[in-house]
C-alpha positions, 0 to 999 in steps of 0.5 A: 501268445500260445506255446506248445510244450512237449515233454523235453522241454524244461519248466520251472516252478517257484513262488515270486522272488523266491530266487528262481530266476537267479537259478534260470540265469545259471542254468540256461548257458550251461544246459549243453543244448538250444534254450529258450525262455519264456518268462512267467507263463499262464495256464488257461482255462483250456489247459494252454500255456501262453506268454506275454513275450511275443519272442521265442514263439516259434524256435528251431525243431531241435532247440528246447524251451524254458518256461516258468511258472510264479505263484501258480498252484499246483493242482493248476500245473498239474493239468498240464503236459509234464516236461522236465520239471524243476521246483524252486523253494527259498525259505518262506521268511525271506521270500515273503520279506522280499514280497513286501519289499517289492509291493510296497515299492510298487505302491500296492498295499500290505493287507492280511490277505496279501500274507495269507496268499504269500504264507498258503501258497509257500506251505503248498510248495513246501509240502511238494518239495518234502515229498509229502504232495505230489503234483509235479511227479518226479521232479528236480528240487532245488533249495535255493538258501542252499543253492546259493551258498554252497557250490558242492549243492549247485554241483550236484543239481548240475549232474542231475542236468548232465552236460551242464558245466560247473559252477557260474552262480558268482556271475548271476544277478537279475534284479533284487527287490533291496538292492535293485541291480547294485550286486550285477556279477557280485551276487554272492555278495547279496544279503539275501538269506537276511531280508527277514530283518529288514522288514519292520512292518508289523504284518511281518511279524505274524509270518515270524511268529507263525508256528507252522510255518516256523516248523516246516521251513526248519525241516528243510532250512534250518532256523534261518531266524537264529 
């Protein structure tokens, strides 16, 4: 189903389980107006944004859509009528250890190429959230490692979305790749800045050993290896 978008409403962007929807859950009762959301949307060849979901196609005129985009490039979401935009980044280690987790649950199998998508497409997203791309203009960055442990962050993204109430991150948890839904309300107990020594499969090990991914994600994270 097709979606018209226009420049007030919100779109989110991050790779798949890099915490994104945790953020979404927090952010839509508390945004101090009318959302609705679509779940991981496309882009056509045409440029249009569809969804699978036939529910929010049309929404009252004064209320807003949240869309969000998983594992979408950059150059493709640039094409795209710019609304208000907001980039999630995990650090790579972590989001790629819970990628696996959830192919290998799937049955789908772990090949070289799966970890090069995974291990390309986070370097593109982390080089637009350092600031050195700029596919998606001037758009709100959230650092999801921090977002989660430190509530003064999650104050701060708050002020950039005024009328947004203060803190409700302990509330939130959708489904985990590890724990499935064992943390629901108790999502500040989740391991989730740990995944990366959870996964033994030794494809891993060359994400961990990979230097320019290392370098990158300590400029932004820390050594989330340490």
């Amino acid at each position: 189903m097709e979606l018209n978008l226009n420049k007030s409403d919100f779109q989110v962007i991050g790779m798949r389980r890099s915490g994104h929807h945790a953020i979404i859950h927090w952010l839509i009762p508390n945004l101090g107006c009318e959302v609705y959301f679509s779940n991981n949307c496309h882009i056509t060849k045409n440029k249009q944004i569809t969804t699978n979901h036939k529910a929010n196609i049309n929404i009252p005129e004064n209320a807003h859509r949240l869309v969000n985009f998983e594992d979408k490039l950059l150059t493709l979401i640039e094409t795209i009528i710019r609304g208000k935009r907001i980039l999630v980044l995990r650090d790579p280690f972590n989001c790629i250890a819970s990628r696996i987790c959830k192919r290998l649950d799937n049955k789908r199998p772990l090949t070289p190429r799966c970890l090069k998508f995974d291990m390309n497409l986070w370097y593109q997203y982390a080089m637009e959230f350092t600031g050195k791309t700029n596919y998606l203009g001037g758009c709100v960055k959230i650092n999801y490692n921090k977002w989660f442990v430190d509530k003064e962050y999650r104050n701060q993204i708050a002020d950039k979305f005024g009328g947004l109430k203060k803190d409700l991150k302990s509330k939130v948890c959708t489904f985990s790749s590890f724990d499935g839904k064992k943390y629901q309300d108790r999502a500040e107990e989740m391991q989730v800045l740990h995944r990366w020594k959870q996964i033994k499969h030794p494809l891993f090990q060359k994400v961990l050993a990979n230097k320019k991914l290392r370098e990158l994600s300590n400029s932004i994270f820390g050594d989330v290896l340490k």
